[in-house]
Each structure stands twice: as structure tokens, then as C-alpha cells.
N, C-alpha and C positions, 0 to 999 in steps of 0.2 A: 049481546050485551045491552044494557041499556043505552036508551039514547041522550045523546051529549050533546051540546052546543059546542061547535068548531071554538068559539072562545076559552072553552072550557078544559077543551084538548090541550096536553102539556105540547112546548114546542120542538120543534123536530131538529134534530144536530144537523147544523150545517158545516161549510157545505154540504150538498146535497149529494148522492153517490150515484143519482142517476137512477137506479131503478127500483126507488119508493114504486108505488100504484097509485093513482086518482084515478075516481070514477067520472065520467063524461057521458052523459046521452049524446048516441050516433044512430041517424036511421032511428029514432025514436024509441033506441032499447038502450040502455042504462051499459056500458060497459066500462072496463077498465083498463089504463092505458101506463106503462112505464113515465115518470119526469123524463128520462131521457129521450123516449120517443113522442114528445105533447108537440113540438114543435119542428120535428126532423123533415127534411125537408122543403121547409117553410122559409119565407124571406124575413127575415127581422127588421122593424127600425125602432131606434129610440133618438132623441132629442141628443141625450148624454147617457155616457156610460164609463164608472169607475171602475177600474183592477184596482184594487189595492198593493198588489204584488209590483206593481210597474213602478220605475222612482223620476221622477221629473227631469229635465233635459235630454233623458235616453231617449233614444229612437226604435220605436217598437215594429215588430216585426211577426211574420207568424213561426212559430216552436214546430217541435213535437206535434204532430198529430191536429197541427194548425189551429193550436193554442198562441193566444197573444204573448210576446215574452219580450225581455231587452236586456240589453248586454254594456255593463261597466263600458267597452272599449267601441263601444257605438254612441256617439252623443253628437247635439243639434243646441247649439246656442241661439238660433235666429239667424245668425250670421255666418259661424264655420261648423261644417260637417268636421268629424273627429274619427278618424277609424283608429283603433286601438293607440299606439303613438306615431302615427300618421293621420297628417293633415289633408284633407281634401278641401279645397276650396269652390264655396258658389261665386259660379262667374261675376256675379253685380260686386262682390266685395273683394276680387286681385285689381290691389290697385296699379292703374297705369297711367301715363302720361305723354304730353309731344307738345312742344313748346318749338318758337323759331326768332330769330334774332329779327326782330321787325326794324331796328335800328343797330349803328354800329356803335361798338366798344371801344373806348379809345386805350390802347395799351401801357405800361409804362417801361421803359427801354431798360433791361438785365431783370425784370421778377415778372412773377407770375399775375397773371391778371383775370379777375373771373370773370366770364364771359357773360352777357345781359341776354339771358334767353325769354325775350319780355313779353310772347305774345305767346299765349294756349291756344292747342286745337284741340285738345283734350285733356280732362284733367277726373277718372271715373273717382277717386277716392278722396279727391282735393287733398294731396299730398303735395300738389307744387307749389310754390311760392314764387310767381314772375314778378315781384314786385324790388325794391330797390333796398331794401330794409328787412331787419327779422320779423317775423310774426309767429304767431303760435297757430296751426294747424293739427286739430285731434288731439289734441293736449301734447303735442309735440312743436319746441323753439326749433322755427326754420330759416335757417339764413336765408340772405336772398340770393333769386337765382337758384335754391336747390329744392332737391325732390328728399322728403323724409317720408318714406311709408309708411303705415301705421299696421302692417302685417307683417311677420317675422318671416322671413324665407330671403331665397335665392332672384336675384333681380338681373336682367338683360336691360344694360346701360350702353344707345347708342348716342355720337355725337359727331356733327362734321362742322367744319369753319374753314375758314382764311381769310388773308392778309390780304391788306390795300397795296403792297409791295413787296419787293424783294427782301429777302432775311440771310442772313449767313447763319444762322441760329435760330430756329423757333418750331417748339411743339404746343400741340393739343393735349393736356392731361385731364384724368380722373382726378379729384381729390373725392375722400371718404375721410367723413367729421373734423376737416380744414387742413388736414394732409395729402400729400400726393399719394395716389393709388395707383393709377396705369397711365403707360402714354399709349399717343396715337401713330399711327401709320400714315405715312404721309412725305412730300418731294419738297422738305423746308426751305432746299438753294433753288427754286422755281421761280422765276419771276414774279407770278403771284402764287404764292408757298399755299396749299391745299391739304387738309388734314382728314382724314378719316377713324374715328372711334369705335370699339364695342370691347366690353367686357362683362363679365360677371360678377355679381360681387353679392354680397351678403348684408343681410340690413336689420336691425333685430327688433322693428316693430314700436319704438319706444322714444330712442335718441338718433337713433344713426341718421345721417341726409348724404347726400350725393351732389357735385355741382361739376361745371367744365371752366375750368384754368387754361389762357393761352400766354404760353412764354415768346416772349421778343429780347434778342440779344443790345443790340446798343443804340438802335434809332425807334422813336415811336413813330409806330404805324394804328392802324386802327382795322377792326374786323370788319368780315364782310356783311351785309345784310340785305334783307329783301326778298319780298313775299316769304315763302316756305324754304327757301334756297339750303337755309344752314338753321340746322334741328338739333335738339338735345330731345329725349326718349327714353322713357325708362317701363318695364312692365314684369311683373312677378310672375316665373315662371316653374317654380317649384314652393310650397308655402315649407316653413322648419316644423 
């Protein structure tokens, strides 16, 4: 056939099917070589490389035949892995907490009194609020005193205290969004009455918060405090 200028040549349907023919001199003789085999073998790099088949926040993976592919029920926000409708969380983003009563509470005699857990030893997703007032944390209103997570899931809520004295009456409770949730375990007719907490509880990422309520029946007493002694603790340990 006559000769042609490659410009001149109509273009060629792609994708490509793999095994067009190009000619290549090899060993100084003119041969010809499959597209699929130009580069088998060989190590590739480029800068950047588009699939247009892939759709944005999926998380790509090798297919078939160790083709790039991704999957609806596989997605990566930056922050939470996604496996189909379960949540897998990266460690830096379950939030947790441990705060300690650095000073005591003074309680009021027949109600509930929330407990000033005023000093963090850790706080990975600034969900707590040890301050004495509401504030807004992650675009979440946090009373004070409590932990609001900004991750929906399942949370292990620990907390211990006691009393400057004898009670014939007094627990340690959960409240969950300014009602009572769970009580504590604990020897309230003890001369100094000692309380132990833990529970699970549910928090939906948005509004919910968590705080520690101590009840005293008819005399005020005040809590205990000092160093690490008496802790409030919270940390997610299943995301929804």
C-alpha cells in the first residue's frame, strides 16, 4: 500500500484488545511485537494514573485477573473505613477519654449531684468537656462534666468516687442526655461509702453525652479527690 503518515492513519478503537501488532527494531532487525506484550514483564511508573471506571471515596483494590476495581460496600472517607454496613474504625478517630476529680464536689443532701471530673489525662477526640459550663465540642452542645462523642457506636463508660463520710443512702450513677442511666456497685453504709462503675451504653455521634451523678440522702457530704484516685472514662469500642 502506499505510504502514509502515522497522522494520517484513521484512529484505532479503543480500548485497546491487546493484541494490535507494532513494529520495533530488536538486535537491529525491524520486528513485530503484540500491545499486549510491549511491556510484559517490565516495571511501570507514571506520576499519575486515571481508571475512569473507579468512582471516588471507594477504596480500590486488585479484581479479576489483578485488574484495579472497587466496590459500593468498600469506602474510605479520610477518617472511617466503611465495609459494606459495617463500620470499621482507624484507631486515631475512636474516640476516648479519662479525666479525674483533681478537687472535691460538694454534694447536695436528697438529689443527685454531678460529679466535677476536672482534670484530663486524655482526651484523643476532644469529646470531653472538664470544664464547669456548656460548650460546643465538634459541633456538639456539651454539658459540663460530660463526654459527647462525635462517633456513633457502642462506648465502655468507667467511673469510681466516694464520700468524705458515712451515708445511709448514696450511689454513683450514669446519666445519658441528663437522665439516669445505670447505677454503681459499691458499700454506701461504709464509713467512707466507695462506689465502682462500668457500663455500656450507646451514643449516636451527634447529641448524646454521658456524665457521673452522685446521690447523698440527708446530710451534705462532699467527694473524694486527689491525684488519679477517682476517674470517669469513656472509649468506643464497637462503631454503629
Amino acid at each position: 500500500m502506499a505510504d502514509s503518515k502515522i497522522s494520517a492513519l484513521p484512529a484505532a478503537t479503543v480500548p485497546l484488545a491487546g493484541t494490535e501488532v507494532l513494529p520495533i527494531v530488536q538486535s537491529s532487525t525491524t520486528r513485530q511485537v503484540s500491545v499486549a506484550n510491549l511491556t510484559a514483564g517490565r516495571a511501570i511508573s507514571a506520576s499519575s494514573v486515571t481508571n475512569a471506571a473507579l468512582t471516588s471515596g471507594r477504596v480500590t483494590y486488585a479484581g479479576a485477573s489483578g485488574l484495579l476495581t472497587d466496590s459500593a460496600n468498600l469506602t474510605f472517607d479520610g477518617t472511617t473505613l466503611k465495609v459494606s454496613t459495617t463500620t470499621v474504625m482507624v484507631s486515631g478517630s475512636m474516640p476516648a477519654f479519662s479525666a479525674y476529680a483533681s478537687s472535691t464536689t460538694s454534694l447536695t443532701a436528697g438529689a443527685y449531684t454531678k460529679v466535677a471530673y476536672a482534670t484530663k489525662s486524655f482526651d484523643t477526640a476532644t469529646c470531653y468537656n472538664n470544664t464547669g459550663s456548656t460548650v460546643t465540642l465538634n459541633g456538639i452542645s456539651v454539658p459540663a462534666y460530660s463526654f459527647a462523642p462525635n462517633v456513633a457506636g457502642y462506648y465502655q463508660i468507667n467511673a469510681n468516687q466516694t464520700l468524705n463520710g458515712a451515708s445511709t443512702n448514696s450511689v454513683l450513677a450514669l446519666y445519658k442526655n441528663g437522665s439516669g442511666w445505670a447505677l454503681a456497685s459499691g458499700n454506701a453504709a461504709a464509713t467512707i461509702p466507695y462506689f465502682q462503675l462500668s457500663n455500656l451504653v450507646y451514643c449516636n455521634g451527634t447529641s448524646d453525652y454521658v456524665g457521673i451523678y452522685l446521690y447523698n440522702d440527708t446530710i451534705s457530704l462532699t467527694t473524694g479527690s486527689g491525684g488519679t484516685n477517682y476517674q470517669f472514662s469513656g472509649t468506643l469500642v464497637r462503631a454503629a
